[in-house]
C-alpha positions in Angstrom: 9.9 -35.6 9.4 8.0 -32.2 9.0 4.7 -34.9 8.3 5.6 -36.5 11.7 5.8 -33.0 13.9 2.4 -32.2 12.4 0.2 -35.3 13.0 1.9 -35.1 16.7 0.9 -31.8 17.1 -2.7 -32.5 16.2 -2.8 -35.2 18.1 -1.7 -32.8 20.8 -4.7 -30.6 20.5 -7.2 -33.0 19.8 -6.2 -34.7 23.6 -6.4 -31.1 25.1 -9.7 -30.6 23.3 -10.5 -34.5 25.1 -9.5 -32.8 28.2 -11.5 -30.0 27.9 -14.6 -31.2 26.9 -14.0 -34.1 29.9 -13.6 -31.3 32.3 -16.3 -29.7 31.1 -18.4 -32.3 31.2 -17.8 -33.7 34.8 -18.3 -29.9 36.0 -21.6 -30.0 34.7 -22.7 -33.4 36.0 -20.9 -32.0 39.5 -23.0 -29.1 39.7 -26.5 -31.2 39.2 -25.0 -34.2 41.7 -24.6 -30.9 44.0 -28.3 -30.6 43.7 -29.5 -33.9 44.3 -26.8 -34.5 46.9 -28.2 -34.1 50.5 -25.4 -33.4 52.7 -24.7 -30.6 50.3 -28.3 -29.4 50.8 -29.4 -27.8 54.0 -32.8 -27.1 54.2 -34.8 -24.0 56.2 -37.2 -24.5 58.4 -40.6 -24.4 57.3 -41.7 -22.7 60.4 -39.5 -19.2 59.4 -40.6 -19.3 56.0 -43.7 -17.0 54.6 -45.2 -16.7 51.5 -47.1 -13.3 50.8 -48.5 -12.8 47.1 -47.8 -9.6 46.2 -49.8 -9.0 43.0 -52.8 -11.8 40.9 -55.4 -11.3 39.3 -57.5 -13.6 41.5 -58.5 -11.4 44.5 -57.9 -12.3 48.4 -57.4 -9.0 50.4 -60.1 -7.0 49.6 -58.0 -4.1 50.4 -55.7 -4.8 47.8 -55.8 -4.3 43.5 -56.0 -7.4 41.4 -54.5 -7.1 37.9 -53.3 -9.8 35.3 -50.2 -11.1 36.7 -48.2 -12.6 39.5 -46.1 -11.4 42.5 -44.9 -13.1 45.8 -42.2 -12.3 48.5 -40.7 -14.7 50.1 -39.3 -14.3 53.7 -37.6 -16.7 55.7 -35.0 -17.6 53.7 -31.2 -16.5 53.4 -32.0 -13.4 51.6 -35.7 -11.7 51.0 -37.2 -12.5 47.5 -39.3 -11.0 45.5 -40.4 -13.9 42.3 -42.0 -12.0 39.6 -43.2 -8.4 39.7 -46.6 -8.3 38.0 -47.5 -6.4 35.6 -47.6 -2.9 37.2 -45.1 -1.0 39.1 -47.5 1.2 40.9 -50.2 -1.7 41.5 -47.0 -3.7 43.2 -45.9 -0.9 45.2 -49.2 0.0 46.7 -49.8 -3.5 47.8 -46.7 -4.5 49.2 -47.4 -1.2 51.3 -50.8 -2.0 52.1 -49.2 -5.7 53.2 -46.2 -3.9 55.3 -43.9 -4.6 52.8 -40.9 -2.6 52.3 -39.1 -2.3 48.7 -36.2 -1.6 50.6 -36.1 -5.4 52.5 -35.8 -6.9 49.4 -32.5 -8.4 48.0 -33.1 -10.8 45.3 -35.9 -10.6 41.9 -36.3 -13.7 39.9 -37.9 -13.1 37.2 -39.4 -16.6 35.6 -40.2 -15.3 32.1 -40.4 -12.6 29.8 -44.0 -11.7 29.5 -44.4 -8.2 30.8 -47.2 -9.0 33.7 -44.5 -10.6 35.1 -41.9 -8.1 34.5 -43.7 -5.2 34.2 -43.3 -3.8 37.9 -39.7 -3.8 37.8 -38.8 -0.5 36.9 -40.6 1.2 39.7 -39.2 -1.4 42.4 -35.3 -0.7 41.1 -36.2 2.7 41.3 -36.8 2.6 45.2 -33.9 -0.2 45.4 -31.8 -0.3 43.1 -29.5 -2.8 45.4 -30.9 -5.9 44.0 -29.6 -9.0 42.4 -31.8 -9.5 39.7 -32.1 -13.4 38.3 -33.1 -13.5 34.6 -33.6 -15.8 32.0 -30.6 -15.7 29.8 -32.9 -15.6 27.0 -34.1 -12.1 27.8 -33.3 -9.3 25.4 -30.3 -7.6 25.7 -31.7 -4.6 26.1 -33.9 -5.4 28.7 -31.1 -6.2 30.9 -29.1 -3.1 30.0 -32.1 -1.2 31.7 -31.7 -3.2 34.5 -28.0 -2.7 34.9 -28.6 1.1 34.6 -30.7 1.2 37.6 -27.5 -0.2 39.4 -28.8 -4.0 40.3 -27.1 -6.8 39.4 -27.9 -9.3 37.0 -27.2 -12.5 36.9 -28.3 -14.6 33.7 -29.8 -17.9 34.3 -29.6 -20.8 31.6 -28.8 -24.5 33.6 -30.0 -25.0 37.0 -28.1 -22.9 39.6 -28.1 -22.1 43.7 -29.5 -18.9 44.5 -28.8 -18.6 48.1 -29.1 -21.2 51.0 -31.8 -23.8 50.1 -32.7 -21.7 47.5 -32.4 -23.1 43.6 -33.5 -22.1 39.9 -35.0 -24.6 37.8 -32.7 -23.3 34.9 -34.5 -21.8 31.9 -36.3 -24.4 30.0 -39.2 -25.0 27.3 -39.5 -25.2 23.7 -41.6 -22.1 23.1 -41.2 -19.5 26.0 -38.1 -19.8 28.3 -39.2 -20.2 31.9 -37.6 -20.5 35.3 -39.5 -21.4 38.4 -37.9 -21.3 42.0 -37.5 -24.2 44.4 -37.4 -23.6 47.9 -36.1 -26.6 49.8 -37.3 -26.8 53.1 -36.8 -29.3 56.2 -40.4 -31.3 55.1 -39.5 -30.8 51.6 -40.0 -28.5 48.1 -41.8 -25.4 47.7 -42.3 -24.1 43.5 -43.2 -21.6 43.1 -43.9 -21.0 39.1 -44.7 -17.6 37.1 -46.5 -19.5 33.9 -45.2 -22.8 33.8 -45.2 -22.4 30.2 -43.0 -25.6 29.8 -46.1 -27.4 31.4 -46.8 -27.5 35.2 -46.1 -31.0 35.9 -42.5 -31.0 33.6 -41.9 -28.1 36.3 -43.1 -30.2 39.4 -40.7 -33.2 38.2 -38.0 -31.1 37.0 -37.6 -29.9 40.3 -38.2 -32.9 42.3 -35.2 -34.5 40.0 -32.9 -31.4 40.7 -33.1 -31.4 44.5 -34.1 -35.1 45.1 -36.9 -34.7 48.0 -40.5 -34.5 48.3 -42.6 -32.2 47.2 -44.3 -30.5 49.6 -46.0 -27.5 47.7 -46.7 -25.8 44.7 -48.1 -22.7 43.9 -48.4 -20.5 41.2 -49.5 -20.1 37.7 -50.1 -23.5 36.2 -51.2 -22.0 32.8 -54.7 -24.2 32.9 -56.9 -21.9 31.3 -58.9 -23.4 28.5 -58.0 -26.7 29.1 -60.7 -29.4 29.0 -61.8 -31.1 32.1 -59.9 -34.6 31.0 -57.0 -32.9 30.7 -56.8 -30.9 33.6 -57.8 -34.4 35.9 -54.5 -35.9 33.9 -52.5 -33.3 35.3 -54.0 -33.8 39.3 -53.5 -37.3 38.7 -49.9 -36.9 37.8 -49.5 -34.1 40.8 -50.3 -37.3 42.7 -47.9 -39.5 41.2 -45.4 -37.2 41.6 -46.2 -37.3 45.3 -46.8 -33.2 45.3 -48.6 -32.5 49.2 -50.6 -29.3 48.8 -51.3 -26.9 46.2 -51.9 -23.1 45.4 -52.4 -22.7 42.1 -54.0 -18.9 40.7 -52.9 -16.5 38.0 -53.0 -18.1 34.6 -54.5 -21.5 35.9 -58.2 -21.1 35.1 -61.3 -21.3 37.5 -62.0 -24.6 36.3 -58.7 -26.0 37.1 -59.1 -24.3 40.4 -61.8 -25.9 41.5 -60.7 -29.8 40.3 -58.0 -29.2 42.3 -59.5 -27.6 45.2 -62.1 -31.1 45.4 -59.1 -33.1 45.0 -56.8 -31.8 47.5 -59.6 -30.9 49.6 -57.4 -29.2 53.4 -54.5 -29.6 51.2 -55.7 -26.9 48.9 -54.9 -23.2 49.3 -57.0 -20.5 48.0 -54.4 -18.1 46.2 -55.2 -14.8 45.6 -53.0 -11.0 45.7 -52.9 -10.6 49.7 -52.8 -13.9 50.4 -50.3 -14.9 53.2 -48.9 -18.3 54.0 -46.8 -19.1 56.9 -44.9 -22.4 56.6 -46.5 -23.7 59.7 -49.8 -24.2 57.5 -47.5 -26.7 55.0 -47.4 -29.3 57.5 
């Protein structure tokens, strides 16, 4: 008898585990059917959105410093965004003055990897404004996020995909060797990335968030982490942007002159010259 009440009241547990897991599970696929599902995607109109970058190492505004790194506001969306925060706090400050940008108007940070000329110019912004939500890697040291939390922001750790605001979505950390996140803007003629490094490779980023969201892309900009490469491979890579059906293109930072240019003689009007300064209003997307 005392045999009997025991094997039932494994197989008790082992069914709630079942249930768990199931529930589990189903959440999971929910949460990525929410992202592909369009009537529970809006989208903003391209026409409010606009693109400033903040901080490169490839030059534009010949007002502005150029350092190794990357930095771009985004306005037009829900909330104000500031991806990435170069390398130095100063640097970042000065130019976002210089481009009438206040540290004050911004409410979100993503931060797409650890690598301190992308993180570097935190400090001095949380300083200023320290009423930020800042999105992180969850793979960032703990300590690292302590010092943000002392500042008074908010952080909230990214590992899966996730909604940041309206239209607004995280790749999810990913990549074997350095944990990145890159930010996907969905607007009404489809996806803006925007990508730190792309350290998991540019075009896993492209179709990872062209899976997630389940439209067109219609720009991407960033870092493509190019530099170095041969010529074959980087003509691979344009061909597969093409495959993947990306629209325009703004690569600078970490991609590579060489790069650059194949892309610029590929994309020809479609390409945008990226540099710290540089400004792009929706409108031009089209």
């Amino acid at each position: 008898m005392k045999q009997f009440i025991i094997l039932i009241f494994i197989i008790v547990l082992l069914s709630a585990a079942g249930i768990f897991f199931f529930l589990q599970d189903a959440e999971s696929k929910r949460e990525k059917a929410l992202l592909r599902n369009k009537e529970a995607i809006s989208a903003t109109p391209l026409k409010d959105l606009i693109l400033t970058v903040t901080y490169d190492n490839n030059p534009y505004n010949p007002k502005l410093e150029t350092a190794w790194g990357f930095s771009c506001f985004i306005r037009g969306a829900e909330k104000n965004i500031l991806f990435d925060t170069g390398g130095n706090g100063t640097m970042l400050l000065e130019n976002m003055n210089k481009l009438g940008i206040s540290p004050k108007e911004i409410e979100l940070v993503v931060l797409s990897h650890i690598h301190g000329d992308h993180v570097g110019g935190l400090p001095a912004l949380l300083e200023i404004n320290p009423n930020i939500t800042v999105y992180l890697p969850k793979s960032f040291p703990e300590s690292l996020k302590d010092e943000v939390k002392n500042y008074g922001a908010r952080v909230v750790e990214v590992k899966e995909s996730l909604r940041i605001c309206r239209d607004v979505y995280s790749t999810g950390e990913f990549g074997s060797w350095i944990k990145e996140q890159s930010l996907i803007i969905h607007a009404d003629r489809g996806l803006i990335i925007i990508t730190g490094c792309a350290h998991p490779g540019i075009v896993e980023t492209v179709r990872r968030s062209k899976n997630l969201v389940g439209d067109d892309v219609l720009f991407v900009m960033g870092g493509f982490h190019l530099g170095g490469k041969r010529k074959g491979a980087i003509k691979k890579i344009i061909s597969q942007f093409r495959e993947l059906g990306v629209h325009s293109v703004g690569p600078c930072h970490c991609t590579g002159d060489t790069a650059r240019e194949l892309f610029e003689q590929e994309y020809k009007k479609s390409f945008f010259l990226v540099g710290v300064g540089r400004v792009i209003m929706g409108k031009e997307l089209q």
